[in-house]
C-alpha positions as CSV (number, residue, x, y, z in Angstrom):
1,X,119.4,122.2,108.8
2,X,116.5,120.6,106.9
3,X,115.0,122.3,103.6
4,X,111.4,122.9,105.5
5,X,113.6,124.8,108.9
6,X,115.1,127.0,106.4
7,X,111.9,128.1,104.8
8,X,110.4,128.2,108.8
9,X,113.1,130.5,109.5
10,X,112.8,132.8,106.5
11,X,109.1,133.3,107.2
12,X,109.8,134.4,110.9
13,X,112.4,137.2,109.7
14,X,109.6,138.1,107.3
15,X,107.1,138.7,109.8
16,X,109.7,140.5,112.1
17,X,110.7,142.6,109.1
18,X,106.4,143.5,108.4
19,X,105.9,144.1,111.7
20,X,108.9,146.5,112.1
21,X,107.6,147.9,108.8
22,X,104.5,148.8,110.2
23,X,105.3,150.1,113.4
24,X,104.1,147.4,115.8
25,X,108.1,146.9,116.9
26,X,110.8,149.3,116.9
27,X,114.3,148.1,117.1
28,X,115.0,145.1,119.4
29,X,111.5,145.0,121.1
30,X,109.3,142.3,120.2
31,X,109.5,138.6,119.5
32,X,108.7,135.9,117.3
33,X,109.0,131.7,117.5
34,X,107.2,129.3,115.5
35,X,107.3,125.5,116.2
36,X,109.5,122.7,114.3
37,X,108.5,119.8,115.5
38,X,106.8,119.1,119.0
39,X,110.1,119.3,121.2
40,X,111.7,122.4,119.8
41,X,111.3,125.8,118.1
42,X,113.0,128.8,116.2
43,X,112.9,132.3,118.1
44,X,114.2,135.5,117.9
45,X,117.3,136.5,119.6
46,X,117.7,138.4,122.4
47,X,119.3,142.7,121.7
48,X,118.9,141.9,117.4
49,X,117.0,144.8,115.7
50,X,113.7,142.7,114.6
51,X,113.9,144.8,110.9
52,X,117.7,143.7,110.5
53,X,117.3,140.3,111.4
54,X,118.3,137.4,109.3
55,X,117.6,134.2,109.4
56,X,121.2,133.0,110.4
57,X,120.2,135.2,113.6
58,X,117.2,132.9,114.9
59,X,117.9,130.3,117.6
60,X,116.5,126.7,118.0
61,X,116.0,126.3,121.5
62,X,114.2,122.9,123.0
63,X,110.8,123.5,125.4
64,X,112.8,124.2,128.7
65,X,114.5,127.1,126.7
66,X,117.9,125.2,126.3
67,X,119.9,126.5,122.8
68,X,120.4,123.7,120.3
69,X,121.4,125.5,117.8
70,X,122.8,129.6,116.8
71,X,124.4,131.9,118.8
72,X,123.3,134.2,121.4
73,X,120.7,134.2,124.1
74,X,116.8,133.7,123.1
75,X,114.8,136.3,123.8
76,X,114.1,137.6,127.4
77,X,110.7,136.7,126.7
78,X,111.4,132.8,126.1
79,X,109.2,131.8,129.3
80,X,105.9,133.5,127.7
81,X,106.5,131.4,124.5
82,X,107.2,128.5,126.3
83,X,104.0,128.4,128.9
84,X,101.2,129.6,125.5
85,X,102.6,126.3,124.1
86,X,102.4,124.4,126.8
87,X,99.0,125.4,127.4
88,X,97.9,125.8,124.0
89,X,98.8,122.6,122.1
90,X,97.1,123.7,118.7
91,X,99.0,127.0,118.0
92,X,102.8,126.7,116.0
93,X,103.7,130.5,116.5
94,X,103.6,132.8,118.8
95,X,104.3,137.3,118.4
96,X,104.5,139.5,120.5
97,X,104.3,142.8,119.3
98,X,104.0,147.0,120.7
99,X,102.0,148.4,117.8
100,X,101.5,152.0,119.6
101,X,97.9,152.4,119.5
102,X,97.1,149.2,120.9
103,X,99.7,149.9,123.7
104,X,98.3,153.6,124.5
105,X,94.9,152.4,124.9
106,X,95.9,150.0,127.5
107,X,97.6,152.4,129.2
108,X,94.8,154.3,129.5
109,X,92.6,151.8,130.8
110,X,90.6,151.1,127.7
111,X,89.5,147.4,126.5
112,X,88.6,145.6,123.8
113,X,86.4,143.6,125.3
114,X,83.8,142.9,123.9
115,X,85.4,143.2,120.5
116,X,84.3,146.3,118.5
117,X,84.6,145.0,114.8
118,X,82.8,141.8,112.9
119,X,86.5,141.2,111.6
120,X,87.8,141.1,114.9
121,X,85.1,138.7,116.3
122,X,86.0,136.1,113.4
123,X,89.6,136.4,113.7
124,X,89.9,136.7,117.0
125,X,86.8,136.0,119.5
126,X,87.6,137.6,123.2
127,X,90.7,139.6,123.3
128,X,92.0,139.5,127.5
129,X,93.6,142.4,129.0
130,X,96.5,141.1,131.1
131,X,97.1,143.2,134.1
132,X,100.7,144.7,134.2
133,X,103.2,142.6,135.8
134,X,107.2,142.1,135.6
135,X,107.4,140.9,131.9
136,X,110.3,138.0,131.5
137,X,109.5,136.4,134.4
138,X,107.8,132.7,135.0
139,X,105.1,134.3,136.9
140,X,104.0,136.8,134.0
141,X,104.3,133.9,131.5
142,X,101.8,131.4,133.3
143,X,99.7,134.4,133.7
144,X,99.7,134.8,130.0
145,X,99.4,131.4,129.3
146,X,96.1,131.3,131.3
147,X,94.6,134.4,130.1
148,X,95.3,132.5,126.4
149,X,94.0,129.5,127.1
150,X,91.3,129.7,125.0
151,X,91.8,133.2,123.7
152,X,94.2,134.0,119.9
153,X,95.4,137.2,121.2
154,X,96.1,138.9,124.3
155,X,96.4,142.8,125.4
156,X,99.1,143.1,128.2
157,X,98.1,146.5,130.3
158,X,100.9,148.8,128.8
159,X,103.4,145.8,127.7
160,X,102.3,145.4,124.0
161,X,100.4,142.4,122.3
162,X,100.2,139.0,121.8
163,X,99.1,137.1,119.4
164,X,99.1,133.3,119.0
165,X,98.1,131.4,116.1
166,X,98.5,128.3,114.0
167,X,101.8,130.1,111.8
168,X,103.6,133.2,112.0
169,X,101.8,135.0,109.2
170,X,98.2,134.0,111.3
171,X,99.8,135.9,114.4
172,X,100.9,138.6,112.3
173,X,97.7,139.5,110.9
174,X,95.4,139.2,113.9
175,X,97.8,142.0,115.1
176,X,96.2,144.4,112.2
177,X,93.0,143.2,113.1
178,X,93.5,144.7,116.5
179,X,94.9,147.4,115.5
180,X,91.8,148.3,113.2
181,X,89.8,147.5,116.2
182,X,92.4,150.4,118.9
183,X,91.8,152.9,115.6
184,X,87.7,151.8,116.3
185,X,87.8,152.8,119.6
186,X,89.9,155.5,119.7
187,X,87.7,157.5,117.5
188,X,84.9,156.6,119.9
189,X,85.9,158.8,122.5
């Protein structure tokens, strides 16, 4: 592997490992993938604990989803990943995240549009709720895809978050500035 996948690699198990750390993923929920080049990208395994993961773990799969390289299956989520960078050329990574308060508020029908804190309008503009649907599936991940088009991060109605962004450590951040902006609103009610 070239010099610049190995640092690409380390970075992803970092943010797995801050976001498990944090309490936005617990165990082997979540996912992470970050771009290579423009035909193929690094993403977390399917069944690995995201806070144990190491980079030796992380697969380099091609755009259809085929494995090039590591062992195991990519994650079950591999079609979202797929269809927010087909639609959304200018983004390199892509997490998706539970962090619990985010997740509850969902659940129980609250929005965040339009968005609640100046941080959150800088870093992310319009933040979608995604109706529920059959996660993993083709269906769900165009769905996603769409809602993203022009959005950097997504609420999926009781399936967890998603951010996109230009790296990994972008993704990761916009999910703490959505979290600041579920703590905002729960303490509204």
């Amino acid at each position: 592997m070239p010099a610049d996948a190995d640092v690409l690699r380390r970075d992803l198990v970092a943010v797995c490992q801050r976001l498990y750390q944090r309490g936005f993923i617990a165990g082997t929920e979540g996912n992470v993938s970050a771009l290579e080049g423009p035909d193929r990208l690094w993403i977390t395994p399917s069944g690995h604990h995201k806070g144990l993961l190491q980079p030796a773990d992380l697969l380099l799969i091609d755009l259809q989803g085929h494995v090039l390289f590591g062992n195991g299956c990519p994650s079950s989520e591999t079609p979202m990943h797929l269809a927010l960078y087909r639609c959304r050329p200018d983004i390199g990574a892509v997490v998706h995240a539970h962090p619990p308060l985010a997740t509850a508020l969902t659940v129980a029908g609250y929005r965040l549009e339009p968005p609640l804190l100046p941080e959150a309008v800088v870093a992310l503009g319009e933040v979608p709720t995604i109706p529920y649907q059959m996660p993993t599936t083709w269906q769900f991940a165009n769905d996603v895809g769409a809602a993203m088009h022009q959005a950097e991060a997504a609420l999926l109605d009781g399936g967890g978050y998603r951010p996109a962004g230009i790296a990994a450590e972008l993704a990761r951040v916009s999910a703490g500035t959505l979290v600041a902006c579920a703590v905002c609103l729960d303490g509204v009610e």
